[in-house]
C-alpha positions as CSV (number, residue, x, y, z in Angstrom):
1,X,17.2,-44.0,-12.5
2,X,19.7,-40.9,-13.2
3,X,18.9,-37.5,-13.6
4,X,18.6,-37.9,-17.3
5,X,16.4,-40.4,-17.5
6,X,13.9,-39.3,-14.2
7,X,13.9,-35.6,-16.3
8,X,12.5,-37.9,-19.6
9,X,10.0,-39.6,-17.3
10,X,8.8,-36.6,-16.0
11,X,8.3,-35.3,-19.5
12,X,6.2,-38.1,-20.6
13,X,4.0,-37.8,-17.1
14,X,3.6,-33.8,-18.2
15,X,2.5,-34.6,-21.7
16,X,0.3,-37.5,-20.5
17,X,-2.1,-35.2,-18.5
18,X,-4.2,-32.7,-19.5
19,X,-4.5,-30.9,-16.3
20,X,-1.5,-29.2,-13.7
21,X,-0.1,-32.1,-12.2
22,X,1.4,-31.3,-8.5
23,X,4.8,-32.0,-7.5
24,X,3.6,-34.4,-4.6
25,X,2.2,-36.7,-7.2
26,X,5.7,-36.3,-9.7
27,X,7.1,-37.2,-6.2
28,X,4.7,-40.3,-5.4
29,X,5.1,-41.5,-8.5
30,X,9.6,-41.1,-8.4
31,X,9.9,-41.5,-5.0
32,X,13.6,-41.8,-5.1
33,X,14.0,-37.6,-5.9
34,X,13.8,-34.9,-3.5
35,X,12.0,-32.3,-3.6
36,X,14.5,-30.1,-4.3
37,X,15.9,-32.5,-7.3
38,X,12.6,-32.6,-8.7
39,X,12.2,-28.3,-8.6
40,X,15.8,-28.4,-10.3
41,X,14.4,-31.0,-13.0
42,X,11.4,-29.1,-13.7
43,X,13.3,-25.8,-14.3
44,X,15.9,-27.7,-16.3
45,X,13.0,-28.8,-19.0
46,X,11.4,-24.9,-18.8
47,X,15.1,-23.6,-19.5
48,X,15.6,-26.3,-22.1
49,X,12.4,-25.9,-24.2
50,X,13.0,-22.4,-23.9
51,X,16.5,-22.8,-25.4
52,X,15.5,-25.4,-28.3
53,X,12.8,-22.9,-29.8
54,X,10.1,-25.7,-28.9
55,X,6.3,-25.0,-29.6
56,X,5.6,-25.5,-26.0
57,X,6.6,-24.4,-22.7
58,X,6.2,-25.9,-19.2
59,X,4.2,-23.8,-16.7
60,X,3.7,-23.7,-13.2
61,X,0.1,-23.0,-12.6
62,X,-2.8,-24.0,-10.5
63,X,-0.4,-25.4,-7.9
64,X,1.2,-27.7,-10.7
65,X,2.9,-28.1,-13.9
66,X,1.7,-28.3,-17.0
67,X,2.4,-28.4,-21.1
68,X,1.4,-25.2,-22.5
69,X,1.7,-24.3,-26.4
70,X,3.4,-21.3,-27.3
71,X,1.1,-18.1,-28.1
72,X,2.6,-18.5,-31.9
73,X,0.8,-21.6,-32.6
74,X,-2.5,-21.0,-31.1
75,X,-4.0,-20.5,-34.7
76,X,-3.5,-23.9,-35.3
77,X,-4.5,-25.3,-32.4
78,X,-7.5,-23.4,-32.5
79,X,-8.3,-24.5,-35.8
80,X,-8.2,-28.0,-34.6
81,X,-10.6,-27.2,-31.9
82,X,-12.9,-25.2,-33.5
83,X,-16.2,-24.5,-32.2
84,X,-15.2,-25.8,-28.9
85,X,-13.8,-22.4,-27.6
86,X,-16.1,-21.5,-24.5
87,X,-18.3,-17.8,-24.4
88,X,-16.0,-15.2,-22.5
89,X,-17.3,-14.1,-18.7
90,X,-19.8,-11.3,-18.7
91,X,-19.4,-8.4,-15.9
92,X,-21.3,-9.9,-14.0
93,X,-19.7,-12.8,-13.4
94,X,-16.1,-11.2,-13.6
95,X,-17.7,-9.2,-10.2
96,X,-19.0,-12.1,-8.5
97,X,-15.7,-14.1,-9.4
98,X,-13.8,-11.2,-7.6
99,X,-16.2,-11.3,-4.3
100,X,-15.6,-15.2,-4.4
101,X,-11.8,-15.1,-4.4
102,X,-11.3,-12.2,-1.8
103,X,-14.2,-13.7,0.4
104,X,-13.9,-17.4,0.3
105,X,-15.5,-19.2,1.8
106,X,-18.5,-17.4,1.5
107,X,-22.5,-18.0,0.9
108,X,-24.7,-16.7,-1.5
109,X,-26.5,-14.2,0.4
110,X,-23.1,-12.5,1.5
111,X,-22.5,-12.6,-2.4
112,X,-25.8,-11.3,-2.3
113,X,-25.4,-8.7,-0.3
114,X,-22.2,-7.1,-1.2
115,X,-23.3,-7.0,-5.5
116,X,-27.5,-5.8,-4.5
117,X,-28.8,-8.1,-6.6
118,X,-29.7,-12.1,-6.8
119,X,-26.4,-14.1,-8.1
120,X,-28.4,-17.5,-9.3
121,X,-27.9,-17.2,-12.7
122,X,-24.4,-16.2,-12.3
123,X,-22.9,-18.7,-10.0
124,X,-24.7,-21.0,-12.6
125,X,-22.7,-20.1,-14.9
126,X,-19.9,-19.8,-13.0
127,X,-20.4,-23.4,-11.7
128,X,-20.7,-24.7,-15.1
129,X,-17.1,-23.3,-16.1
130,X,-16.1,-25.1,-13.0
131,X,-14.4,-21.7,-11.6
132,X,-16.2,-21.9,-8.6
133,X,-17.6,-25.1,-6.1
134,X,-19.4,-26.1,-2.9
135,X,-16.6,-26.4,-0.3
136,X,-18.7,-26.7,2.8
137,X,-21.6,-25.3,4.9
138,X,-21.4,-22.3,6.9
139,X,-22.3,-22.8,10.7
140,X,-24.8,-19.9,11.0
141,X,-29.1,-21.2,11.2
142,X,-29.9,-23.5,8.1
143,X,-25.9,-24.5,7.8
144,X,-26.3,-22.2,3.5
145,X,-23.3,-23.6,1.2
146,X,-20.3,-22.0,1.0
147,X,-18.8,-21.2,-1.8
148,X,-14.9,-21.2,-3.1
149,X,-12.6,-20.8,-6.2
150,X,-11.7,-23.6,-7.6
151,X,-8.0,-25.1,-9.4
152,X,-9.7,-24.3,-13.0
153,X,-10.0,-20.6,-11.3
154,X,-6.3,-20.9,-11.3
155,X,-5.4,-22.0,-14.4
156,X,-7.9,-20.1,-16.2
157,X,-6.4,-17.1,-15.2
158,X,-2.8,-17.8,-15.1
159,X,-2.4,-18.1,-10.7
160,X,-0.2,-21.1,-9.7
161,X,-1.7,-20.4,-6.1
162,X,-4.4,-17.6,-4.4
163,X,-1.2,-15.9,-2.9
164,X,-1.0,-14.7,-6.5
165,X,-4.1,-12.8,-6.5
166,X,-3.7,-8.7,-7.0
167,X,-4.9,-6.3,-3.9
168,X,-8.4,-6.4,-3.6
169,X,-9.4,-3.4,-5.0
170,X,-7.3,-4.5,-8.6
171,X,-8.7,-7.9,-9.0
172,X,-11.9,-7.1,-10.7
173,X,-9.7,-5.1,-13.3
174,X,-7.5,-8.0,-13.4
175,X,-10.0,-10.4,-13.8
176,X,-11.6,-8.2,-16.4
177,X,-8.1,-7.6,-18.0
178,X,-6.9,-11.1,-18.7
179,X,-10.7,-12.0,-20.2
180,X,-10.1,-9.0,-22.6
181,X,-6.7,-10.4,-23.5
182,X,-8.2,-14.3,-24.0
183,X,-10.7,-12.4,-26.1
184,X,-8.2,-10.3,-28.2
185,X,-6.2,-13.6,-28.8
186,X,-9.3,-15.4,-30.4
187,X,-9.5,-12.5,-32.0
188,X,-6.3,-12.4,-33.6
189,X,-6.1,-16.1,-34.6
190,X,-9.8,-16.0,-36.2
191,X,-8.3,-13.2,-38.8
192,X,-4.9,-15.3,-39.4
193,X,-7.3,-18.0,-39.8
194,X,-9.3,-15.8,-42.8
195,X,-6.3,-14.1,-44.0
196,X,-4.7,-17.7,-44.4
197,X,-7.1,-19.4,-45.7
198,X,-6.8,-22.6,-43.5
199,X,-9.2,-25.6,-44.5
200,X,-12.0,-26.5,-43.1
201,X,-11.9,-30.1,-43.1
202,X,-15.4,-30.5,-44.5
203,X,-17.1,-27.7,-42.2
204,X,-18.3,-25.2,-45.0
205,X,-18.2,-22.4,-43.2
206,X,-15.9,-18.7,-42.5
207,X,-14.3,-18.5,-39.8
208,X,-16.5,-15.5,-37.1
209,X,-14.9,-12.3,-36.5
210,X,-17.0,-11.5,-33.6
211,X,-16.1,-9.9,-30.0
212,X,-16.8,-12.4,-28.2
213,X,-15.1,-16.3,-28.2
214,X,-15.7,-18.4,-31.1
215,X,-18.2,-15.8,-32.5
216,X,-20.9,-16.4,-30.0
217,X,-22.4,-14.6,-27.6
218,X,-21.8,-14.4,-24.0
219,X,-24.0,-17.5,-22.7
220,X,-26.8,-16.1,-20.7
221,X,-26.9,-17.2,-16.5
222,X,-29.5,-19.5,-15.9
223,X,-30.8,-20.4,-11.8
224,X,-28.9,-23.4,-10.5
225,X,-30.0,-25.6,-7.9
226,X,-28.3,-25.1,-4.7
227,X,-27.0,-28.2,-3.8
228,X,-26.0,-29.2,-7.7
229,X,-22.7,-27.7,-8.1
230,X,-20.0,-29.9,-8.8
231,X,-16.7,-30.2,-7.0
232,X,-13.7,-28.7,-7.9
233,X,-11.2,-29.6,-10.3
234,X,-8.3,-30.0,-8.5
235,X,-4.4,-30.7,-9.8
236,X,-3.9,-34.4,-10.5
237,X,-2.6,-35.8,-6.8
């Protein structure tokens, strides 16, 4: 195929998946591009949607690519989803998050340790929002579970790769930082949502104007069986 056409193709993969999709699978599945063909392809869609004013943009996150809308049109999206926007991170787990990243692979009672108080509830919940998995067992008496970030970790935060993390003394305020600014977004879209008025569909109810996501409260941490947490999420290979 010419460039044209693999650039098209590779637009219909992006908009197919709803997770980053790495450049070794783009590459598996057009086998005929090199890698450096397929990078100048990739940048030539950013640059072109970009250009065209689209309500999208293509970003490299997570160690992959993926179809992201534009800030401007997150009202409407929102609105289409509503109800289904997850409780923000508490402290807590912003804290335990940060000893996770910097420390991986670690086990719970290192976790333990470092915070001075017991993390079960916590790495429930953190477990749950699939930001963090089992990745092995640690070679020390008993073999305990260690514990890693996971690809959602990435995304959710806006890392293409761990090399993107800040020093470790700023990424608890970083952390904390881009959950205020997913917070002050929901924010902002629940009072254009009021101010215009946008149907409900049938749900007869006003839109929440709370501080936290979708007008709920932070979900409490609940224990978690040890040997329960699922996998990570990882970019579509």
């Amino acid at each position: 195929m010419d460039r044209n056409e693999a650039k098209r193709v590779i637009e219909a993969l992006l908009f197919a998946t709803d997770t980053p999709i790495a450049p070794s699978k783009l590459k598996s599945l057009l086998g005929e591009l090199d890698q450096k063909i397929l990078r100048q392809l990739m940048t030539e869609l950013k640059v072109e949607y970009e250009r065209d004013g689209h309500s999208f943009s293509l970003v490299e996150v997570a160690g992959g690519f993926q179809i992201y809308t534009r800030p401007e049109y997150a009202k409407w999206v929102q609105e289409l989803f509503r109800g289904k926007r997850a409780s923000r991170l508490t402290a807590a787990a912003l804290e335990t998050l940060a000893i996770i990243a910097y420390k991986q692979p670690i086990i719970r009672g290192d976790i333990e340790a470092i915070r001075g108080v017991n993390v079960d509830g916590v790495m429930s919940t953190l477990a749950e929002r699939n930001l963090v998995a089992v990745v092995g067992r640690d070679e020390r008496p008993g073999k305990p579970i260690l514990y890693g970030t996971t690809s959602e970790f990435l995304r959710y935060f806006g890392l293409a790769t761990l090399s993107d993390l800040p020093k470790i003394e700023e990424l608890e305020e970083y952390l904390k930082e881009k959950e205020e600014e997913r917070e002050k977004i929901d924010q902002e879209i629940d009072a254009e949502l009021r101010k215009d008025q946008i149907p409900n569909h049938g749900v007869q109810e006003e839109v929440a104007f709370d501080k936290t996501e979708g007008g709920q409260e932070p979900v409490p941490d609940e224990p978690i069986q040890q040997d329960t947490i699922p996998g990570p999420a990882d970019p579509v290979e």
